[in-house]
C-alpha positions as CSV (number, residue, x, y, z in Angstrom):
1,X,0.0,0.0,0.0
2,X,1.8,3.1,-0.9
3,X,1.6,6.9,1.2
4,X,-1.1,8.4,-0.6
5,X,-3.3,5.5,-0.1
6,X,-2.8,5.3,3.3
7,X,-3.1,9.2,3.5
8,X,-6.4,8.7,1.7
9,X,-7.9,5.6,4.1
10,X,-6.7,8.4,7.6
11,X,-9.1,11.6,5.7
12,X,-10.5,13.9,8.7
13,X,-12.9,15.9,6.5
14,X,-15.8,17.5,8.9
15,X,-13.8,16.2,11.5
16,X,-13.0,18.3,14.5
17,X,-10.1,16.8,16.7
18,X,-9.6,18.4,20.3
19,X,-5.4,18.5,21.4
20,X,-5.3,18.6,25.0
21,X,-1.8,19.7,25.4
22,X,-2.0,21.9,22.2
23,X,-0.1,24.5,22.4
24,X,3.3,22.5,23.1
25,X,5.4,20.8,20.8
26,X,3.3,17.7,20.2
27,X,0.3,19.5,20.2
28,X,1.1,21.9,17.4
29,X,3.2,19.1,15.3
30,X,-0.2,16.8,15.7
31,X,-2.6,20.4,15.2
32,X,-0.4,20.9,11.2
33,X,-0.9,16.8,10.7
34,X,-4.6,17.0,11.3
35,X,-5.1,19.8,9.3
36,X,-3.0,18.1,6.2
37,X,-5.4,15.4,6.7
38,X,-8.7,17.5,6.2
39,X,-9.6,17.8,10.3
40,X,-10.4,20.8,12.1
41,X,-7.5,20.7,15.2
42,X,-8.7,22.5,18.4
43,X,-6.3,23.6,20.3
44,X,-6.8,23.1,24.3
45,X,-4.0,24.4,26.8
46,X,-4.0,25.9,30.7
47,X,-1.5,28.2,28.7
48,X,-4.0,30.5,27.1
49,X,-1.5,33.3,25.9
50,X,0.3,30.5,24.3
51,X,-2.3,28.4,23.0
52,X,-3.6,31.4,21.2
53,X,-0.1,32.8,19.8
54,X,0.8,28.5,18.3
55,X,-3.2,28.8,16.4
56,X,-3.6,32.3,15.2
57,X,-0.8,32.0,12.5
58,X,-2.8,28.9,11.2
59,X,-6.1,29.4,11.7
60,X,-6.2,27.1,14.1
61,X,-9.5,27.5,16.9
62,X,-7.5,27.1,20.2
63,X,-9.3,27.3,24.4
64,X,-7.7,27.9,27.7
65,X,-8.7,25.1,30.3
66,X,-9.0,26.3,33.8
67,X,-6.2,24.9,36.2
């Protein structure tokens, strides 16, 4: 099975996928990989300031969770 069938068989279209964690490392790299594959990411952080700086370059809808 080669990459762009596998890409095609993992399609998030209309999806939206909630990243606890989002606005670290992890969270953003997994935020641009959802958003190649069609999803929606939603980024969700106790770091509000930062959650918001990592998802308004890329459109990306971020929260702050309470601590």
């Amino acid at each position: 099975m080669g990459r762009e069938c596998q890409a095609e068989r993992f399609r998030l279209d209309n999806h939206v996928v909630i990243i606890t964690g989002g606005a670290g490392l992890l969270g953003t790299s997994h935020a641009h990989a959802i958003a190649e594959a069609g999803g929606h990411p939603v980024l969700a952080d106790v770091d509000g300031p930062k959650a918001s700086a990592m998802a308004e370059p890329v459109s990306y809808t971020h929260l702050t969770l309470p601590t």
